[in-house]
C-alpha positions in Angstrom: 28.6 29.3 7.9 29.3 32.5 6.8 29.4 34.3 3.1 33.0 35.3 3.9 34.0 32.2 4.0 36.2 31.0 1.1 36.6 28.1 -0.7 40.0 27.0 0.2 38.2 26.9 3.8 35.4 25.2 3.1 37.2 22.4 1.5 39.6 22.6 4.0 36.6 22.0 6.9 35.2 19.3 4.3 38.9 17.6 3.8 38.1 17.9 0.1 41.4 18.1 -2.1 40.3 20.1 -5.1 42.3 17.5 -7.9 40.0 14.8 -6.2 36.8 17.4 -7.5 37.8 17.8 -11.1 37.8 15.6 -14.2 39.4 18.4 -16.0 42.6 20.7 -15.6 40.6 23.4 -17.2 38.2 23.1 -14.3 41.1 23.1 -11.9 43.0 25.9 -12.6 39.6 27.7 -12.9 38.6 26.7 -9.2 42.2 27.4 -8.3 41.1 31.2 -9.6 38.4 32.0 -7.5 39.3 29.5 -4.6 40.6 32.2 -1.8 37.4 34.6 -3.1 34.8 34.6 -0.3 31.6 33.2 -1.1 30.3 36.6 -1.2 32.1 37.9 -3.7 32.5 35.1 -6.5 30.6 36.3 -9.4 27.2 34.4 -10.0 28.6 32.9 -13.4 31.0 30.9 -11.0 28.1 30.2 -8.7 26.6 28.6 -10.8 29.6 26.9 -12.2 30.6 25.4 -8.6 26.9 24.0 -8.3 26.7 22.7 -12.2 30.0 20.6 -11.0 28.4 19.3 -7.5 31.6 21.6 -5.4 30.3 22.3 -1.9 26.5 22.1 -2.5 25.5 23.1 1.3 27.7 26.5 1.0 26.8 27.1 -2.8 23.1 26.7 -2.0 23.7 28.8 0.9 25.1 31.3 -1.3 22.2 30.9 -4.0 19.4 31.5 -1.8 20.6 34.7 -0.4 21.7 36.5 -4.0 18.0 35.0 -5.1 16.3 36.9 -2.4 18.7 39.7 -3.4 17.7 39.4 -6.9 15.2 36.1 -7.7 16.3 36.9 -11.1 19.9 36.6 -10.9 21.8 35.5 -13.5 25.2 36.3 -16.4 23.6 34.7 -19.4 20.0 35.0 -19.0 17.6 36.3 -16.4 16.5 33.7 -13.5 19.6 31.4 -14.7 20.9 30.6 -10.9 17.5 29.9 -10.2 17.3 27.4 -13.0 21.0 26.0 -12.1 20.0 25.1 -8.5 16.6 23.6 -9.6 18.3 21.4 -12.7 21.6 20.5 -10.1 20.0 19.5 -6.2 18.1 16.4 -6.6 15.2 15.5 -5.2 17.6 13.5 -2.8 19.5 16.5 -1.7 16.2 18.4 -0.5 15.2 14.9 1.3 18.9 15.0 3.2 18.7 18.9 3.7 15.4 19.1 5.4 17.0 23.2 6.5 18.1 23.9 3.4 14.7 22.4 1.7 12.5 24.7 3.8 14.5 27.4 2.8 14.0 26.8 -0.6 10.4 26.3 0.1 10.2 29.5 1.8 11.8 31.2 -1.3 9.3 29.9 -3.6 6.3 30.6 -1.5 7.4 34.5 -1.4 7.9 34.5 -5.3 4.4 33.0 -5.6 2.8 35.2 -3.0 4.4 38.6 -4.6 3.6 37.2 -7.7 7.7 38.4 -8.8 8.1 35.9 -11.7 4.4 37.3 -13.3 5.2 41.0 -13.2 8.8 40.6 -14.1 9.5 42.4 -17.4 10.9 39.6 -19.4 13.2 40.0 -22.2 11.7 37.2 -24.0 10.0 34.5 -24.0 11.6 31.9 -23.5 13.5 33.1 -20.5 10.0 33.4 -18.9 9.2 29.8 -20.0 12.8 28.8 -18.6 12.1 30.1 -15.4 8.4 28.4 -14.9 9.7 25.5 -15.6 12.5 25.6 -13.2 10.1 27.1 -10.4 8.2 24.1 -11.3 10.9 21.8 -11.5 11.9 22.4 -7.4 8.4 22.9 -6.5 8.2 19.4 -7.5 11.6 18.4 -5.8 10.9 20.0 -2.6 7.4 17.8 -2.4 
């Protein structure tokens, strides 16, 4: 799997039809915008839109964990936000039937905590901070 890969081919190698992916046509003529974007490239806003609506988890969380070791506070809205989107959308499940992808993770989390990243980050309030302990907790607690 590469990060230049694009949507269209990645449901194309999943023999996913995106109308079969969508409950709405706002969601589908969105995908239909980005869908011949390479992974790479799709802002993180969508990134986390594609894993908020379950769309190609492997490749998304693929995607995540290398813009998080990029920058473990990436995020549009708020700081740490794709972290919190992939902890609030795997399930404990997903990390149990992605034993690769759940060491990954696991490996992610145990640099933050060694580095101590999410401690001397400079916040830009409070509740952001509180968001993103929660969600480091949240798939520390997953990836058990």
């Amino acid at each position: 799997m590469h990060r230049t890969h694009t949507l269209y081919d990645l449901q194309h190698e999943k023999s996913t039809a995106p109308s079969s992916l969508f409950s709405t046509n706002a969601h589908l003529l969105w995908f239909k915008s980005i869908e011949h974007q390479q992974l790479c490239h799709l802002s993180t806003q969508d990134l986390c839109e594609l894993i908020s609506l379950g769309i190609l988890p492997e490749f998304t969380l693929f995607e995540s964990l290398h813009r998080l070791y990029e920058d473990p506070m990436a995020g549009t809205l708020e700081d740490g936000e794709l972290l919190q989107t992939v902890a609030y959308n795997f399930t404990e499940e997903f990390w149990k039937n992605h034993p690769k992808s759940n060491h990954q993770m696991t490996e992610f989390l145990t640099m933050l905590s060694t580095f101590k990243v999410a401690e001397n980050y400079h916040w830009k309030s409070e509740i952001e901070k509180k968001n993103y302990f929660y969600a480091l907790e949240t798939l520390s607690n997953q990836l058990k």
